[in-house]
N, C-alpha and C positions, 0 to 999 in steps of 0.2 A: 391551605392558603397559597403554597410555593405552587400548586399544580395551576389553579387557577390564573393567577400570573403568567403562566409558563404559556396556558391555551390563550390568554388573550392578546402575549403580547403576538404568537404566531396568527391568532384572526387579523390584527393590525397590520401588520408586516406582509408576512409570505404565505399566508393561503393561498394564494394559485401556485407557488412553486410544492407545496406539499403534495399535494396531488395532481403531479403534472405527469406522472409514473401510467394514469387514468386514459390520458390522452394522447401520450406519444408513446409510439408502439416501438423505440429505441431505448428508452428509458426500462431496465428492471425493476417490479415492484421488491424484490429484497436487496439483500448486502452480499448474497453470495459470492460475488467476482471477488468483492472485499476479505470477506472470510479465508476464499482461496488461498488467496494473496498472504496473506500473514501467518498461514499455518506453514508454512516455511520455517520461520522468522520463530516462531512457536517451538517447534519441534528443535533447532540449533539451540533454542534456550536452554531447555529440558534436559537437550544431552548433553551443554559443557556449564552444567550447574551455575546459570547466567553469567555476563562478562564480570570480571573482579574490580574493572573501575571504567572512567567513562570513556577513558580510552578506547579500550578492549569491546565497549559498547557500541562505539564507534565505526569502528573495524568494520565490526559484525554489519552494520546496516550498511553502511556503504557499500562491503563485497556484496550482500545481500542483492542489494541495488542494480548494481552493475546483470548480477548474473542473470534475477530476475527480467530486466528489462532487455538482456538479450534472447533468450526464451522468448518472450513475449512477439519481438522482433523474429520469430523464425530463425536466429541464428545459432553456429554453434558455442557451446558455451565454452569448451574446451580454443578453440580456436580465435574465437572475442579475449577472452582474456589474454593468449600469447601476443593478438594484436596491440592490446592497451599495453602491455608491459613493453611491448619491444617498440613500442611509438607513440609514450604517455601524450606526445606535445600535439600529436593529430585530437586525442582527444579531450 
């Protein structure tokens, strides 16, 4: 019963955005970029036996964040980060 629900309220709503992966040759039909992206995030878990409270969890995605997004940005990671620190107020 919950499946059916599930398919009608998407016929009602966003069928054309579901399959819009069909027609625009920018869109990926999977999550791969997604998967990438969080096997980072993954793997930090695994090695420091997850954060101990939400603090510590905190931390983790924010630096996560920052690092990730300068990567992504072509920059360096080592040198973004001396930036943020020695000039938090730029960003």
């Amino acid at each position: 019963m919950t499946v059916w629900r599930f398919v009608n309220n998407l016929y009602y709503r966003d069928v054309e955005n579901l399959f819009r992966f069909v027609t625009d040759k920018h869109i990926d039909a999977t999550n791969n970029i997604s998967e990438r992206e969080l096997r980072a995030l993954v793997i930090i878990r695994k090695i420091s036996n997850c954060s101990r409270s939400i603090m510590g969890a905190n931390a983790t995605a924010m630096l996560l964040f920052v690092v990730q997004t300068l990567r992504f940005n072509k920059q360096n990671v080592l040198k973004g980060l001396q930036d943020i620190l020695s000039n938090p107020s730029k960003y």
